[in-house]
N, C-alpha and C positions, 0 to 999 in steps of 0.2 A: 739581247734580242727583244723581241717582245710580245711577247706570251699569251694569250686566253685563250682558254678549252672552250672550245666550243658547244655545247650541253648540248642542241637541237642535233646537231650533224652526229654527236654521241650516242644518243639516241635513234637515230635513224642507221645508224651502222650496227646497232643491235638488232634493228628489226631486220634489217636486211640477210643479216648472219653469213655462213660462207658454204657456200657449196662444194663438197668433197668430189675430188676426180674417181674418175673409174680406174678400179684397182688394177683391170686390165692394161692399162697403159704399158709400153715397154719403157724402162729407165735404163737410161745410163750413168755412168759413175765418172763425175765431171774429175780433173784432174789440173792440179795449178798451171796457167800458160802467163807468158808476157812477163818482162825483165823486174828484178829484185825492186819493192818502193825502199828508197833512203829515205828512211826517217830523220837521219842527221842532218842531211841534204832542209829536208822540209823544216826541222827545228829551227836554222839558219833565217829560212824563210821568215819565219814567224819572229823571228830576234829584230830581223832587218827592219820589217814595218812598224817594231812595235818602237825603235833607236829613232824615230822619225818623233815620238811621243802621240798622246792619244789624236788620234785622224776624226779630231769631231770635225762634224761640218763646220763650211765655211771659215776655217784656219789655215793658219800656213802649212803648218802637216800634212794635214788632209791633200791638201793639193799637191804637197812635192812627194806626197808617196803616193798616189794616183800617176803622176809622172813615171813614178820609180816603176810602179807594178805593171803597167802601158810596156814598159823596154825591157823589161825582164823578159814579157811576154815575146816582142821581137826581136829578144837578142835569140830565143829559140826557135826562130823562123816563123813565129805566127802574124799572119794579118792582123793587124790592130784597128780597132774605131776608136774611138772617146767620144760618146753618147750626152751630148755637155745639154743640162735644160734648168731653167727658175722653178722649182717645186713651192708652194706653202707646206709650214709647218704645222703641228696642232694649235699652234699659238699665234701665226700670221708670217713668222718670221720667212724671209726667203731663202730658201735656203741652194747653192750653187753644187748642183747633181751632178756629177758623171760617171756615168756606169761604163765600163770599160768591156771591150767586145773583141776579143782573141782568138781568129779561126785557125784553125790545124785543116791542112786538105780542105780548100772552099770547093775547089774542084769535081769534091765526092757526094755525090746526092743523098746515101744514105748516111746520115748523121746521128749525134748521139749532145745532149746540152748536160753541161759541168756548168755549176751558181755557186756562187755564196757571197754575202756582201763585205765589204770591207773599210765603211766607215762604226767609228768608234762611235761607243754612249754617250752623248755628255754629262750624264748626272749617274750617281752610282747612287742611285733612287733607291735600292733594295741593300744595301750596306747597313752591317746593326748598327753600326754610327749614327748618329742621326748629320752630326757636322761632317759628312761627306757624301750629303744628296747630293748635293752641289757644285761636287768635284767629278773631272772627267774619271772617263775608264780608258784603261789602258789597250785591255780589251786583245788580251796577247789570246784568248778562247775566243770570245765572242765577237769575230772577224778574222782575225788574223790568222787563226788557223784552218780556215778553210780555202783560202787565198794561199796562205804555204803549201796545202796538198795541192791545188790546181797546179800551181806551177812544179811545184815538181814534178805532177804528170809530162808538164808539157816539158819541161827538162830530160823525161825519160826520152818523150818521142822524139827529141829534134836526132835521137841516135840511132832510131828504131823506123819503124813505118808501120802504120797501122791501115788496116783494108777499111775501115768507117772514118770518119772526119767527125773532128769535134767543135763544137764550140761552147769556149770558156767565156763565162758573162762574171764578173766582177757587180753587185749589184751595188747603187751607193742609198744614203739617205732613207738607211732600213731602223737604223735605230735612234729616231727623231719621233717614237711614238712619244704619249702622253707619258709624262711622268707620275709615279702616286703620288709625290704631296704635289699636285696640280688639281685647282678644282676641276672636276670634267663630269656633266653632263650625258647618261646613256652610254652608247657604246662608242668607242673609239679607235676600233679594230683599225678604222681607215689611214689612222694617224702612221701607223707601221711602214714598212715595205714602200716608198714612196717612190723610189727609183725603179724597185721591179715594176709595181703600177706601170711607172711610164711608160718602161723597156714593154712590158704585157700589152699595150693599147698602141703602141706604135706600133708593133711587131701584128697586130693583129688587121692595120690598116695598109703599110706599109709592106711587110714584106713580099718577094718577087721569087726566091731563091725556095729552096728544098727545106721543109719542116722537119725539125730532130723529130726522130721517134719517139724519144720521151729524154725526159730530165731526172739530174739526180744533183740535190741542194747539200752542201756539206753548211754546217752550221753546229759550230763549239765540238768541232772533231778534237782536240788536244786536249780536253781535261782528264785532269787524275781521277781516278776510280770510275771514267765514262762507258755506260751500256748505254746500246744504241737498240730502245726497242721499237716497232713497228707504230710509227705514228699514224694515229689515224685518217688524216686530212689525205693522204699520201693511200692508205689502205681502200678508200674511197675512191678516189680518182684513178690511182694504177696500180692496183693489186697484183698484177703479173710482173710488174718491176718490180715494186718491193722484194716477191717469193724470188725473183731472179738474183736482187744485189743480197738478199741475205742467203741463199745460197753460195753463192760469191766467197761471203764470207767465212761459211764453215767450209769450204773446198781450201782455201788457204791457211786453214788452223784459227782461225777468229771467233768459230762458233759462238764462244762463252762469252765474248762481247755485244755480239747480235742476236740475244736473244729473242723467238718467232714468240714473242707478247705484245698483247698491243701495251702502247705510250697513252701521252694523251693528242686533244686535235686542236693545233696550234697554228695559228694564224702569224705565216712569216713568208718568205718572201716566192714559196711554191705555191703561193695559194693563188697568187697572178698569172702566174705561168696556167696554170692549169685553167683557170675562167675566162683570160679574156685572152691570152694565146694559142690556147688550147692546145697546148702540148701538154702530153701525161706524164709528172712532176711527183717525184717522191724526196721526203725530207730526211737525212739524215741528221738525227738529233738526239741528244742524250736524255734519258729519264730517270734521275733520283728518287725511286719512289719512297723511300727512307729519310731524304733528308728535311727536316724543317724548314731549313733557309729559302731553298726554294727547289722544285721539281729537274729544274736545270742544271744544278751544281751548287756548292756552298759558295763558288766567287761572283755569280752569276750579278749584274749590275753592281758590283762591289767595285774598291779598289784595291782587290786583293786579284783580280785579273790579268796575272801579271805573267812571265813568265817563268817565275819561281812554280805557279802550279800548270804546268804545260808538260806534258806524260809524252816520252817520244814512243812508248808500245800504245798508245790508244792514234797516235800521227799512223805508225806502221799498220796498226789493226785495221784502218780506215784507208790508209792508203794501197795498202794490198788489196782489198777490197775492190776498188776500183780499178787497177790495174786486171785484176782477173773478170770484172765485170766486161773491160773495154775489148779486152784481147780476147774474149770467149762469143764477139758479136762476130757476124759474115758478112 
């Protein structure tokens, strides 16, 4: 994926601080709803796309699992689009975008937006290697696992019915940021997210139909030893999602992976959604704050991203999660 804290936005969410509710409120004691997530179901998922080899852009991968993950999505009854556009890269290159658009119930006005992108690194830029900048990532975490929980939601529902309507956005040409050994000038936040960009400024011209309420980004849901704390970018924009999906999570026994800490505020592909679609976007995403290698995990841009480290209880933590999120809406 690709990463910087945002220091100003850090600091303005310190000033801003958080205001405690009145103790008076009456609470209720939420209780698990909506059918079991298969984890092994979703592990498959992430096996399949990754049997395809890394999905960097503009490869043959890339494009016949974009094909694959489009029919996946209508073999479980969902409307499908393929959002196909010429993006530039940090570098000029052009690169050939399709963000993929899967509606469950278009029918239903109140809606609910599942993201995550599902093209591959091409450089494992952050590997202690030095001789495998260069080489793709496989990238079985950082994509592909958040493209396995979608569908397996939608795998749940093609047997269920849900009283909200979702739409799953597959984002592409998210991780075509800069690379560190690239010379770069200033900031290059923009280089990121180039698909959501689009999907965010079309959607914000363009669309006709019922706006989701808000969004929820899955991003490196399957790593080993993954907490999922309170990123800020997400704390800022929809703090009432956030306390809702991590609630979510301790009602189905996940607590201790969602711990209510903040992370850090990370520029990835909610950060679109939220400025120029204006749907309130929170990010599910892992924080290391132990580890050296990096904040996001030790395989994190490596080519150890493989599916040897892919934890199917952090798929199930994650995937339950959202299942009690989706089935606890009216």
């Amino acid at each position: 994926m690709r990463r910087f804290v945002i220091p100003m936005l850090a600091l303005l969410l310190m000033a801003c601080g958080n205001t405690k509710k009145s103790t008076t409120e009456t609470s209720t004691v939420a209780v698990p709803v909506g059918p079991t997530f298969m984890a092994d179901s979703a592990y498959l998922f992430c096996q399949q796309q990754c049997d395809f080899g890394p999905r960097t852009m503009n490869s043959e991968a890339h494009e016949r699992c974009g094909l694959w993950i489009a029919e996946k999505f209508r073999q479980y009854g969902m409307e499908v689009t393929l959002q196909r556009a010429d993006l530039s890269g940090y570098d000029g290159t052009t690169l050939k975008c399709t963000n993929i658009l899967a509606s469950y119930r278009p029918d239903i006005q109140n809606r609910i937006l599942l993201c995550a992108h599902w093209d591959s690194r091409p450089w494992a830029d952050n590997d202690p290697d030095e001789q495998n900048h260069h080489r793709p990532v496989m990238a079985a975490n950082d994509g592909a696992s958040g493209v396995a929980v979608m569908l397996e939601v939608a795998r749940l529902l093609s047997h269920d019915t849900l009283t909200v309507g979702i739409d799953f956005v597959c984002f592409d040409a998210e991780d075509w940021g800069t690379p560190q050994w690239a010379d770069s000038e200033g900031s290059d936040a923009d280089t990121w997210a180039l698909g959501a960009q689009y999907w965010a400024a079309q959607y914000s011209t363009q669309n006709t139909g019922s706006k989701p309420r808000y969004g929820i980004l899955l991003d490196m849901v399957g790593g080993e030893g993954a907490r999922f704390y309170q990123e800020q970018v997400s704390l800022y924009y929809a703090p009432s999602i956030v306390k809702k999906v991590w609630n979510a999570a301790e009602t189905v026994g996940f607590g201790s992976l969602f711990p209510k800490d903040e992370g850090g505020a990370i520029t990835d592909d909610h950060l679109p959604v939220n400025r120029k679609a204006g749907i309130p976007c929170i990010d599910i995403i892992p924080y290391y704050p132990e580890c050296e290698a990096s904040s996001f995990g030790p395989t994190w841009h490596t080519v150890n991203d493989d599916m040897k480290h892919i934890d199917k209880n952090t798929l199930q933590a994650v995937g339950q999660t959202i299942i009690q999120t989706l089935y606890s809406e009216k």
